[in-house]
Biotite code that builds the C-alpha atoms (Angstrom):
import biotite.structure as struc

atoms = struc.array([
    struc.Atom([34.118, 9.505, 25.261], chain_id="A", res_id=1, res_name="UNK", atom_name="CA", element="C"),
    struc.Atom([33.191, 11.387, 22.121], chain_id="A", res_id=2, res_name="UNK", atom_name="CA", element="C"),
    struc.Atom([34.372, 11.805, 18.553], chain_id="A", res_id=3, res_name="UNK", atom_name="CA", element="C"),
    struc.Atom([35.914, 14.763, 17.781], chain_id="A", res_id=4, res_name="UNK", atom_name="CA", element="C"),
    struc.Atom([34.681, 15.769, 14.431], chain_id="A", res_id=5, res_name="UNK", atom_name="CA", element="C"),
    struc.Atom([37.740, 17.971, 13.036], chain_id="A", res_id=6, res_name="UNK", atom_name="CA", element="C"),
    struc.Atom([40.693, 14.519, 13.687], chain_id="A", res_id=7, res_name="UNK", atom_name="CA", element="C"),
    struc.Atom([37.836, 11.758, 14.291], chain_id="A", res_id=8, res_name="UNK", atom_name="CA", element="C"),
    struc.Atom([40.173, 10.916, 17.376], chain_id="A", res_id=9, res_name="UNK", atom_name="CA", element="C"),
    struc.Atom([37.641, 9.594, 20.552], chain_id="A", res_id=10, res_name="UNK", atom_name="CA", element="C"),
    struc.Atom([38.412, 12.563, 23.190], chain_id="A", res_id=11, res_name="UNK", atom_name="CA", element="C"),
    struc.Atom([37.947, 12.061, 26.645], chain_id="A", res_id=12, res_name="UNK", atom_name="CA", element="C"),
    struc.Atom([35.475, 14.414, 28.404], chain_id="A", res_id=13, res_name="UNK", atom_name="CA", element="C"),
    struc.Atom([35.509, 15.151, 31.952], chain_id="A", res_id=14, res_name="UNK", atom_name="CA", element="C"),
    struc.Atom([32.819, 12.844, 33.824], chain_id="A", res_id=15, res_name="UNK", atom_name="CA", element="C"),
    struc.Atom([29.029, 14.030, 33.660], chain_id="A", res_id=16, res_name="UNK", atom_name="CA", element="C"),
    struc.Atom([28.330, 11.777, 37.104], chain_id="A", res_id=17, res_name="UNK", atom_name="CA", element="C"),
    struc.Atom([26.178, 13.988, 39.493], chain_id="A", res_id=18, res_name="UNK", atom_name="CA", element="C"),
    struc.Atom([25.715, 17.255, 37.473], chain_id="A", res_id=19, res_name="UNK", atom_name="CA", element="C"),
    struc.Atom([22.350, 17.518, 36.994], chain_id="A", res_id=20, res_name="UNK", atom_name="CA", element="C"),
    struc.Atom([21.581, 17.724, 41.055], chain_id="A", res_id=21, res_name="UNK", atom_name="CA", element="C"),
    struc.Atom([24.890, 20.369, 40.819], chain_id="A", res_id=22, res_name="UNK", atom_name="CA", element="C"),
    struc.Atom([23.243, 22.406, 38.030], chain_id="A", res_id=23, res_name="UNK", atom_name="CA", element="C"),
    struc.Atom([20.137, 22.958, 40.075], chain_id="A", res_id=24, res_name="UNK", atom_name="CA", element="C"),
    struc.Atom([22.045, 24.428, 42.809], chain_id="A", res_id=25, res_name="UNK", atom_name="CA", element="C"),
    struc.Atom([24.288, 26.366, 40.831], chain_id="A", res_id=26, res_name="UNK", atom_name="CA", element="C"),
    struc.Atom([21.010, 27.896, 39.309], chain_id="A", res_id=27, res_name="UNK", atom_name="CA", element="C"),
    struc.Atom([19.409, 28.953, 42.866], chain_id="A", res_id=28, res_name="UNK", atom_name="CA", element="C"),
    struc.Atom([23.081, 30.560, 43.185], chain_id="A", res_id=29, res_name="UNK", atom_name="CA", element="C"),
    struc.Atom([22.730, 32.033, 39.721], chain_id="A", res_id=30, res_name="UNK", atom_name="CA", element="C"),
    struc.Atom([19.505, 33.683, 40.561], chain_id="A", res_id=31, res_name="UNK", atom_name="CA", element="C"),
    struc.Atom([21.157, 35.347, 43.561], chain_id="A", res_id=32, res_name="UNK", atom_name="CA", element="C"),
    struc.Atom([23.492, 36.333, 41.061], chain_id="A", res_id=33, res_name="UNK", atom_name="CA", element="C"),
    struc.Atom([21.229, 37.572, 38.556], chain_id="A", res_id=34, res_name="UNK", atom_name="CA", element="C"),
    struc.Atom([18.744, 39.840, 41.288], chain_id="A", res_id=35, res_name="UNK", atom_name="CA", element="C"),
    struc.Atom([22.161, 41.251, 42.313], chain_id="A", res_id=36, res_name="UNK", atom_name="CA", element="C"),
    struc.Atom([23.250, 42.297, 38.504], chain_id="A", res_id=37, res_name="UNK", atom_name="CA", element="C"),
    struc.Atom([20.095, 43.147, 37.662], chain_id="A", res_id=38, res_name="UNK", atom_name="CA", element="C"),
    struc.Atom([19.089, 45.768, 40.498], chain_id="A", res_id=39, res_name="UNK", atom_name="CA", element="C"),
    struc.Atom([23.026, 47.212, 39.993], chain_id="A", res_id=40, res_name="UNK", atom_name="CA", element="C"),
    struc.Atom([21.790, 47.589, 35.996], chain_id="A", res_id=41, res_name="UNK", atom_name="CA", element="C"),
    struc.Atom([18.736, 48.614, 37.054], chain_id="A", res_id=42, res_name="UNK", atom_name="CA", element="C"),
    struc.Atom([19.735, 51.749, 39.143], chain_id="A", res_id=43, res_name="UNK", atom_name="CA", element="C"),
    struc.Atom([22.340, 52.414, 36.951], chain_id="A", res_id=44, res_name="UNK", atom_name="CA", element="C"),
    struc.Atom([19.883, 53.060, 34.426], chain_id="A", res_id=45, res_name="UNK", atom_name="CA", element="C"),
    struc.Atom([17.979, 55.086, 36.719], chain_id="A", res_id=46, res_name="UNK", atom_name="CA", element="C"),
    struc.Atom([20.667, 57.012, 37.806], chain_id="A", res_id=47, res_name="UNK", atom_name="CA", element="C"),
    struc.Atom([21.354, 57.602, 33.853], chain_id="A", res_id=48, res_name="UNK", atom_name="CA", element="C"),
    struc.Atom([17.795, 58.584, 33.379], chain_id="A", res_id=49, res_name="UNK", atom_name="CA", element="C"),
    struc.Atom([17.711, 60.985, 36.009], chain_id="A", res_id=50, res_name="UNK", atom_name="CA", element="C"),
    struc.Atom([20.884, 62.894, 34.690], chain_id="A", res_id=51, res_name="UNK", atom_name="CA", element="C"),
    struc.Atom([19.422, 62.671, 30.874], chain_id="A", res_id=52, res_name="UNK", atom_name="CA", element="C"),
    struc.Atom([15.818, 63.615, 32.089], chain_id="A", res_id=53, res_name="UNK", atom_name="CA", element="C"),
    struc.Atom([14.599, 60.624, 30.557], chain_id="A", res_id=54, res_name="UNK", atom_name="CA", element="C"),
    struc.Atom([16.472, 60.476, 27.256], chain_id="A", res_id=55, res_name="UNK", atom_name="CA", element="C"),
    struc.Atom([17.650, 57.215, 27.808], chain_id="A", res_id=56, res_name="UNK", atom_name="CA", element="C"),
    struc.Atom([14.608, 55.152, 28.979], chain_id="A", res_id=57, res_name="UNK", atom_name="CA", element="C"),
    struc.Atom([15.397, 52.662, 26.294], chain_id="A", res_id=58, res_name="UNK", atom_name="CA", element="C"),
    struc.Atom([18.077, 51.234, 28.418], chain_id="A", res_id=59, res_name="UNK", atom_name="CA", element="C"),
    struc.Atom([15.866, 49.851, 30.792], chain_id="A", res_id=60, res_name="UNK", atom_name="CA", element="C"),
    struc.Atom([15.296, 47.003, 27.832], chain_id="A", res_id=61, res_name="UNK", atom_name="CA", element="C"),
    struc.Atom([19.015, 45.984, 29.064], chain_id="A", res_id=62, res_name="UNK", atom_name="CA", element="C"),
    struc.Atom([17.572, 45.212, 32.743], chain_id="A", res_id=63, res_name="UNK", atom_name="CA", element="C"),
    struc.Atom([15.044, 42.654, 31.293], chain_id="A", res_id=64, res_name="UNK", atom_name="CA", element="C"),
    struc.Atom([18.189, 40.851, 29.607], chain_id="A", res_id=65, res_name="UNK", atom_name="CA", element="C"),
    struc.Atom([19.796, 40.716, 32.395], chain_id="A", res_id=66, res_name="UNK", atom_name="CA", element="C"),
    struc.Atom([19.883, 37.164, 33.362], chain_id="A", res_id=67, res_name="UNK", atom_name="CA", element="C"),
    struc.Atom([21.019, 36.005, 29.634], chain_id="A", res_id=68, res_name="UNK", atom_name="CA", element="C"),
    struc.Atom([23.548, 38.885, 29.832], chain_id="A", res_id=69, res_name="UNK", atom_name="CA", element="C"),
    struc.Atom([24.636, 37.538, 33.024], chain_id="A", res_id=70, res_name="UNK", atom_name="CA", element="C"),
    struc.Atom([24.882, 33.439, 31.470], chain_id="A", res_id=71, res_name="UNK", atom_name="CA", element="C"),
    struc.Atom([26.689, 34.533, 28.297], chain_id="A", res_id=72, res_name="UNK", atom_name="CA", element="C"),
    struc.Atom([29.281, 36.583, 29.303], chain_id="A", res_id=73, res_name="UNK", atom_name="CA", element="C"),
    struc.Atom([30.250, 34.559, 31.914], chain_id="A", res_id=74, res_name="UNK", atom_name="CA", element="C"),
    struc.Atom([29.743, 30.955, 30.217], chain_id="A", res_id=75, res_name="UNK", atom_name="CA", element="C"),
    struc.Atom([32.125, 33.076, 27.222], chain_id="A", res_id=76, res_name="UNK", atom_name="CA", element="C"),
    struc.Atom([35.000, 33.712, 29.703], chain_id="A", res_id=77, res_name="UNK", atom_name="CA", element="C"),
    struc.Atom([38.129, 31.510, 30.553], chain_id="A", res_id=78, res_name="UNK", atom_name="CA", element="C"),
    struc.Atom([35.832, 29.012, 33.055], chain_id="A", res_id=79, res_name="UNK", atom_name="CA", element="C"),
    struc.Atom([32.987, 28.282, 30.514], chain_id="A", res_id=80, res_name="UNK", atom_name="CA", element="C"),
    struc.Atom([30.628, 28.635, 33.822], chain_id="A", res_id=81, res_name="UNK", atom_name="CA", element="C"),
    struc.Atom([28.272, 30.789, 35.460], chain_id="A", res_id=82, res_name="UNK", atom_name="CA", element="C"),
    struc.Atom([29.563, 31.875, 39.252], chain_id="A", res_id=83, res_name="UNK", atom_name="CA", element="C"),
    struc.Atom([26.859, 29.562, 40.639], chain_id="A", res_id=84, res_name="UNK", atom_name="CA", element="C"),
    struc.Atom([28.209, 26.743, 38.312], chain_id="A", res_id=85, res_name="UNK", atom_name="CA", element="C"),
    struc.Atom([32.012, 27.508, 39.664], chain_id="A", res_id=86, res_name="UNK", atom_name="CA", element="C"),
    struc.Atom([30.299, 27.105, 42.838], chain_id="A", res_id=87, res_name="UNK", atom_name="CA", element="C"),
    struc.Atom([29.216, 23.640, 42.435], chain_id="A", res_id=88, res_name="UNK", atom_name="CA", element="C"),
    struc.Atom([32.590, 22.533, 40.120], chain_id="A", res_id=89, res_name="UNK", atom_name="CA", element="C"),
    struc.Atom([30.285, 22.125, 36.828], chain_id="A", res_id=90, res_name="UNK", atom_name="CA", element="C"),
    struc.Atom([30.646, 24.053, 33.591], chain_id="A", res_id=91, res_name="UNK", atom_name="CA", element="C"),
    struc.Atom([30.354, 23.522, 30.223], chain_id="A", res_id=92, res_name="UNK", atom_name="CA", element="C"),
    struc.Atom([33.101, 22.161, 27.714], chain_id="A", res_id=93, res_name="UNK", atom_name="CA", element="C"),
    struc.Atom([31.838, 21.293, 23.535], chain_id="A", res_id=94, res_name="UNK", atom_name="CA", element="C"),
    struc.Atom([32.228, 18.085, 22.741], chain_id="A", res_id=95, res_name="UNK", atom_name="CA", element="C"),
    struc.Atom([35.698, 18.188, 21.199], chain_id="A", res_id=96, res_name="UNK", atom_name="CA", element="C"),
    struc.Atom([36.647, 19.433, 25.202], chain_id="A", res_id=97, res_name="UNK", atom_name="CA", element="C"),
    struc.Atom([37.350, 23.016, 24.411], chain_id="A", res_id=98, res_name="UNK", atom_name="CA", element="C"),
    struc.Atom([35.694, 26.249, 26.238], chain_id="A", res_id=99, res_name="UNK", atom_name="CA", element="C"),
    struc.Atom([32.615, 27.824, 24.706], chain_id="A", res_id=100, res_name="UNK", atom_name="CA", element="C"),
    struc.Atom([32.724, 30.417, 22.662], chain_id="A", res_id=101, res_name="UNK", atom_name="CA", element="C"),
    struc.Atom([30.803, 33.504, 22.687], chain_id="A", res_id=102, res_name="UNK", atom_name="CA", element="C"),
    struc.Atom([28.410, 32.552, 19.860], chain_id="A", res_id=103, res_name="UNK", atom_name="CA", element="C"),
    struc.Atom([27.544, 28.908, 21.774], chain_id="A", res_id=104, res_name="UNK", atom_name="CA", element="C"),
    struc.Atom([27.063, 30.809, 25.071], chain_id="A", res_id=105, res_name="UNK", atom_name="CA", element="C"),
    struc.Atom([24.599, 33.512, 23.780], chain_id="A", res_id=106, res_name="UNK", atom_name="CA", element="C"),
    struc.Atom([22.882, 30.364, 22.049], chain_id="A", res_id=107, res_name="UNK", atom_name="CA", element="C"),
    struc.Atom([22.699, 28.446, 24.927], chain_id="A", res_id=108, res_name="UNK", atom_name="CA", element="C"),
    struc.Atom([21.709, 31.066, 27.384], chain_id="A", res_id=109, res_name="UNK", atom_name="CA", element="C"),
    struc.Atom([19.110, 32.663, 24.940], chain_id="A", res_id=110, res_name="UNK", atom_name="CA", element="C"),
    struc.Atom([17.959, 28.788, 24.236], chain_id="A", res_id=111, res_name="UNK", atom_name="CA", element="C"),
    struc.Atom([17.539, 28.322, 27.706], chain_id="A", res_id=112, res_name="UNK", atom_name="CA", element="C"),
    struc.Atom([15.059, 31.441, 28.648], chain_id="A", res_id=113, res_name="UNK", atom_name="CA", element="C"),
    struc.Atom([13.263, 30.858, 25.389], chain_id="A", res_id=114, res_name="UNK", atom_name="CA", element="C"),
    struc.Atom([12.594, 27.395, 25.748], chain_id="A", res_id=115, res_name="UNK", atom_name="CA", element="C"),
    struc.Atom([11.639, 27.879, 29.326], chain_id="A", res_id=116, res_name="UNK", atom_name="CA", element="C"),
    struc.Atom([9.603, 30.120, 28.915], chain_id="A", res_id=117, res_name="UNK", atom_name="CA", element="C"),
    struc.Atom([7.745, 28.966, 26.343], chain_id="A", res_id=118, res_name="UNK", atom_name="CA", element="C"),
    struc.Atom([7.350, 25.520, 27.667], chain_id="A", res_id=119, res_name="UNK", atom_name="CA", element="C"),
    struc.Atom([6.781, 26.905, 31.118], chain_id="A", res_id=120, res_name="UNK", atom_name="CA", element="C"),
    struc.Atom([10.233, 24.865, 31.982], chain_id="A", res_id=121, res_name="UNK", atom_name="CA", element="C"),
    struc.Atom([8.836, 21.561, 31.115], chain_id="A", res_id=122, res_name="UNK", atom_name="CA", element="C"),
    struc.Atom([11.706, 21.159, 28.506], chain_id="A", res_id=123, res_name="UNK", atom_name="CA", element="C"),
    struc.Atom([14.159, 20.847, 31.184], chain_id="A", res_id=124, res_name="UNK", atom_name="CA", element="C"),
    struc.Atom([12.650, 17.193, 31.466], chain_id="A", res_id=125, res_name="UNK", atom_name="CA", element="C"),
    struc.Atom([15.014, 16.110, 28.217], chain_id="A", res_id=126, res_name="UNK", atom_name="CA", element="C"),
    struc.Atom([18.207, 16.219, 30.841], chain_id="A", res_id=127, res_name="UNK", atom_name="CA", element="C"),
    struc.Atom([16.270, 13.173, 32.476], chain_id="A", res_id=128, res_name="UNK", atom_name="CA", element="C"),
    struc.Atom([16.037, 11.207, 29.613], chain_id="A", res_id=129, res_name="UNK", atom_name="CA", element="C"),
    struc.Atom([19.216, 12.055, 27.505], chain_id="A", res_id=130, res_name="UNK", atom_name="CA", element="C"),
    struc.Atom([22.648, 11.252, 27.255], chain_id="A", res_id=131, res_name="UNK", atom_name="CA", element="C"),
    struc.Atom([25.212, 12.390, 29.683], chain_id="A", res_id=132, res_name="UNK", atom_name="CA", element="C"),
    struc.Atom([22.103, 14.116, 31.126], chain_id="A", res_id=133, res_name="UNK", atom_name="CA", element="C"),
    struc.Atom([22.199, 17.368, 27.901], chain_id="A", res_id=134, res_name="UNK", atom_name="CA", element="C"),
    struc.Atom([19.090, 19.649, 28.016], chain_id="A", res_id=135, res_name="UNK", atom_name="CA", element="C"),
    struc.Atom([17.827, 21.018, 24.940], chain_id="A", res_id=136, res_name="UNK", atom_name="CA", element="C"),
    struc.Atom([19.655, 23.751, 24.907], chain_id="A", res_id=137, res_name="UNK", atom_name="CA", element="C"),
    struc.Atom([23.106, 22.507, 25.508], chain_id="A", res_id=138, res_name="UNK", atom_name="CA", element="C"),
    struc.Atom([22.460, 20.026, 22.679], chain_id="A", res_id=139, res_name="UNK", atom_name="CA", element="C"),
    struc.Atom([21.332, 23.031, 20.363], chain_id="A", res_id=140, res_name="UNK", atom_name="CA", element="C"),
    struc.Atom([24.459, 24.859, 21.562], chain_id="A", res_id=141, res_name="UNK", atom_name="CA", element="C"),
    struc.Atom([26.955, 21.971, 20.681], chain_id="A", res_id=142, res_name="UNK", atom_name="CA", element="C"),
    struc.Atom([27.530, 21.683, 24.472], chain_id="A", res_id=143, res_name="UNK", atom_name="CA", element="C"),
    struc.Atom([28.303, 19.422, 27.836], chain_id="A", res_id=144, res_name="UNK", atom_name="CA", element="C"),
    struc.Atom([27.595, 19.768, 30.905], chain_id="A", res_id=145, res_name="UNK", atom_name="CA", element="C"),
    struc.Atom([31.262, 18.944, 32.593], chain_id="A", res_id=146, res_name="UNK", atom_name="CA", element="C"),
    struc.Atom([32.441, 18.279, 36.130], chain_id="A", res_id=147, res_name="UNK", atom_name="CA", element="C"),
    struc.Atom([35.460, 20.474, 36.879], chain_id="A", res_id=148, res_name="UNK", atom_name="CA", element="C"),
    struc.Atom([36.447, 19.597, 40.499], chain_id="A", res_id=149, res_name="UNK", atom_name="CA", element="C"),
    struc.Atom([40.260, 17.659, 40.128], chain_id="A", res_id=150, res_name="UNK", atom_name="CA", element="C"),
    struc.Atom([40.965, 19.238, 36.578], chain_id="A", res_id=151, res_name="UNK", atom_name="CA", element="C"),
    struc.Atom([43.416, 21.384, 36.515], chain_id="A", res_id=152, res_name="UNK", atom_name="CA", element="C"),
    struc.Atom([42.463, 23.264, 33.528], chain_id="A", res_id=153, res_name="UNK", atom_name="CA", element="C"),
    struc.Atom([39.248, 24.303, 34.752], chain_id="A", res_id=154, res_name="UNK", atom_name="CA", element="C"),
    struc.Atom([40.583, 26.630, 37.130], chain_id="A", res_id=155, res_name="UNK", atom_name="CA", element="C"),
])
């Protein structure tokens, strides 16, 4: 349970049981998911280029995003998860129990590449010792990590 700031009512959050083994699969899925949208941007741009004779060589800049692209606009849409994280019945809920919004998923997907790769993923260690298993990031972001199977609003 957590306290909901706004009615200091204790909500009841979906369990957290099991998803940090789900969120490492769902991110192998994720990075089949993120090669994929990444060489579709990434000839796009070419094609682009090709047509423009160069003019727009700038966009290439959108391929290296790709993969926090990819996280926040789908953790900002109606499931709150990733495709890999549908996969695996996880996503992420704040802690009143309410989807993300677009501002918490750019944080949490640009906190999650920046912190990675800064820390050469060593701060992916916090999960193991915090509460309901939060990484840095998520906690930064205001977020949970949420089972979805059995709920019906997560579909």
């Amino acid at each position: 349970m957590s306290l909901n700031p706004r009615s200091r009512q204790f909500i009841s959050l979906p369990t957290t049981t099991g998803v940090l083994t789900r969120r490492v699969v769902a991110y192998v899925f994720d990075l089949l998911f993120i090669a994929l949208f990444g060489g579709m941007l990434f000839w796009a741009v070419v094609v682009l280029n090709l047509f423009t004779f160069g003019l727009l060589h700038g966009l290439f800049a959108f391929v290296a995003l790709a993969p926090m692209l990819y996280a926040t606009l789908t953790v900002a849409g109606r499931h709150g998860a990733t495709w890999g994280m549908r996969m695996m019945a996880i996503g992420y809920r704040t802690e009143d129990g309410s989807l993300p919004s677009r501002a918490q998923a750019f944080a949490v997907s640009f906190l999650f590449y920046f912190t990675f790769w800064v820390t050469g993923g060593l701060i992916l260690l916090v999960a193991l010792l915090s509460s309901r298993h939060r990484t840095l990031h998520d906690i930064l972001a205001g977020l949970v990590m949420v089972r979805t199977d059995g709920l019906a609003w997560a579909a």
